[in-house]
N, C-alpha and C positions, 0 to 999 in steps of 0.2 A: 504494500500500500504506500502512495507518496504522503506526504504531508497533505496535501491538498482533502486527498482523503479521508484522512487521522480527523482532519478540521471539522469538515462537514460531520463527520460519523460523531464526536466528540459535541458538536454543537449542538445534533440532534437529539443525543442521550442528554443533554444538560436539559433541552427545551422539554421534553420528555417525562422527564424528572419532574422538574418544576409543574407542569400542567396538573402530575398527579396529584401532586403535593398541596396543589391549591382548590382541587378535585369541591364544590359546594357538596356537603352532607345537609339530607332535609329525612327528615323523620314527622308524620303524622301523630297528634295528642286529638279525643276525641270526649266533646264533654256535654250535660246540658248543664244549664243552669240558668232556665227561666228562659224571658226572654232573649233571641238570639242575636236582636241588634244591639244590647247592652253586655250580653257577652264575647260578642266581636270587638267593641269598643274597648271593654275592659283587658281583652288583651292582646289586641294588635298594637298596646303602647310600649309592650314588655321586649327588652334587647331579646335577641335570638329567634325572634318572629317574625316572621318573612308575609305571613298573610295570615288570616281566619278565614273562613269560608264560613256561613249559615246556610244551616240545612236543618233536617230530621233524619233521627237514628232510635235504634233501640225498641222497632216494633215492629210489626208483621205486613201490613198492608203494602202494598206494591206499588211504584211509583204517587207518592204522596206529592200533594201541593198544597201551598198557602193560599186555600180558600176556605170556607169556612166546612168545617164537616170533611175535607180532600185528604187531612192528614195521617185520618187513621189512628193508631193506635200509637205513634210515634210521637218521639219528644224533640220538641224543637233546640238545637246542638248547634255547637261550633266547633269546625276542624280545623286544627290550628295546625300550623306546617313551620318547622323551626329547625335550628339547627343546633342539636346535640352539642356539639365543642361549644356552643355560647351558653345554652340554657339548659337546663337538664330537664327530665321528666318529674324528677323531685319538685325540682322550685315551680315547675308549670303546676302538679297535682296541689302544692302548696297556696300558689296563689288561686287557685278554682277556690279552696276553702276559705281564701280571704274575700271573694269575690261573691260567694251565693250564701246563704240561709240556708245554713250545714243541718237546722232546728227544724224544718217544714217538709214532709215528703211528699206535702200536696198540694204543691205549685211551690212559686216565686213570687212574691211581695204581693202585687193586687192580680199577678196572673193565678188562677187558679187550674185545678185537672193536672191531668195526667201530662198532657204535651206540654206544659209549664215546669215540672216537677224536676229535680233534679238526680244527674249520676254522672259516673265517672267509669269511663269506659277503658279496658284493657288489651292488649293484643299477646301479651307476654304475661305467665305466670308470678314473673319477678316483678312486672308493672304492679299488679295484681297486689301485692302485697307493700308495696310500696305506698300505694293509695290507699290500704289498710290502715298501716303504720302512722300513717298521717293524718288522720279522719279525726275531727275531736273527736273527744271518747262522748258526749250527745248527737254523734253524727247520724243522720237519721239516710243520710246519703248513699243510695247503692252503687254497689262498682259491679258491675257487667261485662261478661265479653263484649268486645267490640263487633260490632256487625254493620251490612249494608248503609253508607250516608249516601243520602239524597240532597245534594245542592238547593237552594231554594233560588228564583229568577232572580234574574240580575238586581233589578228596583231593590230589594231587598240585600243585596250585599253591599255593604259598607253607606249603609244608611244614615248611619250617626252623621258622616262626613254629608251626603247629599242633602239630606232632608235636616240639617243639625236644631233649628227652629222646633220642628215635631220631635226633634228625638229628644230632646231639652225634655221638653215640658211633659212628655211621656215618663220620661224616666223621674225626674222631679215628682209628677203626681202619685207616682206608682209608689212610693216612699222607699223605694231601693237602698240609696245611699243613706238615709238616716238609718234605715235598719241594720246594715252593715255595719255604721260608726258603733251600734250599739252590742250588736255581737261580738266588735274587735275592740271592743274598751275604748273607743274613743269619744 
């Protein structure tokens, strides 16, 4: 081989290298916790959160939609897509319990039922107990296999940022944040 070659072959494995090395990791976190445009918001602020999506999960009906009666038996979720080396599965299961009414298995602040209600969904047995581990001990919160999410239409993701006016005074009337200050001692 000449040099000429050494160089290229040499510059290739370097460029190579580095691509790997800089390789994005995204891993899926899968939750409900009420409302899904207040838990979009609540944590697409968090480092190592690339997106949220809202949808529904966690029930049987087939192709559900956000109209009234469309969603079946499913709970309205956010699939959060993050990246492991920034944020862990811990601190995301962590902030879910700072984030919902760990005390209520039957809805969320003025949301009531079952598609209001909260869980915490797992794909790994180790997830699984992780979110155990974590749960206050009045946690009235289930953790579930993870199963089937159904996106919900566009208008509805990232809501808080479109419609910010509605999603204010929604989330304001709903007493979400006072009940939160109150369960986190604040």
């Amino acid at each position: 081989m000449d040099i000429k070659n050494i160089a290229f072959v040499t510059a290739a494995l370097f460029l190579l290298s580095n691509m790997a090395s800089t390789a994005v990791i995204a891993e899926t976190f899968t939750y409900s916790g009420g409302c899904f445009w207040c838990t979009e918001a609540d944590t697409e602020k968090l480092n190592g959160v690339s997106e949220v999506i809202s949808g529904f999960t966690g029930g049987t009906t087939s192709s559900p939609r956000y109209e009234p009666g469309k969603w079946g038996d499913h709970r309205e979720a956010a699939q959060v897509i993050y990246d492991p080396e920034i944020i862990t599965y811990e601190k995301l299961v962590t902030h879910v319990y700072a984030t919902i009414d760990f005390e209520d298995g039957e809805g969320q602040f003025c949301d009531r039922g079952r598609s209001y209600s909260p869980a915490i969904y797992y794909k790994t047995e180790a997830e699984r107990l992780i979110a155990k581990r974590l749960a206050p001990e009045n946690s009235v919160v289930p953790i579930e296999p993870e199963s089937i999410f159904y996106p919900v239409r566009e208008e509805h993701q990232d809501y808080y940022k479109k419609r910010s006016f509605k999603y204010n005074y929604y989330r304001s009337r709903c007493g979400r944040d006072s009940r939160l200050d109150a369960l986190n001692g604040n």
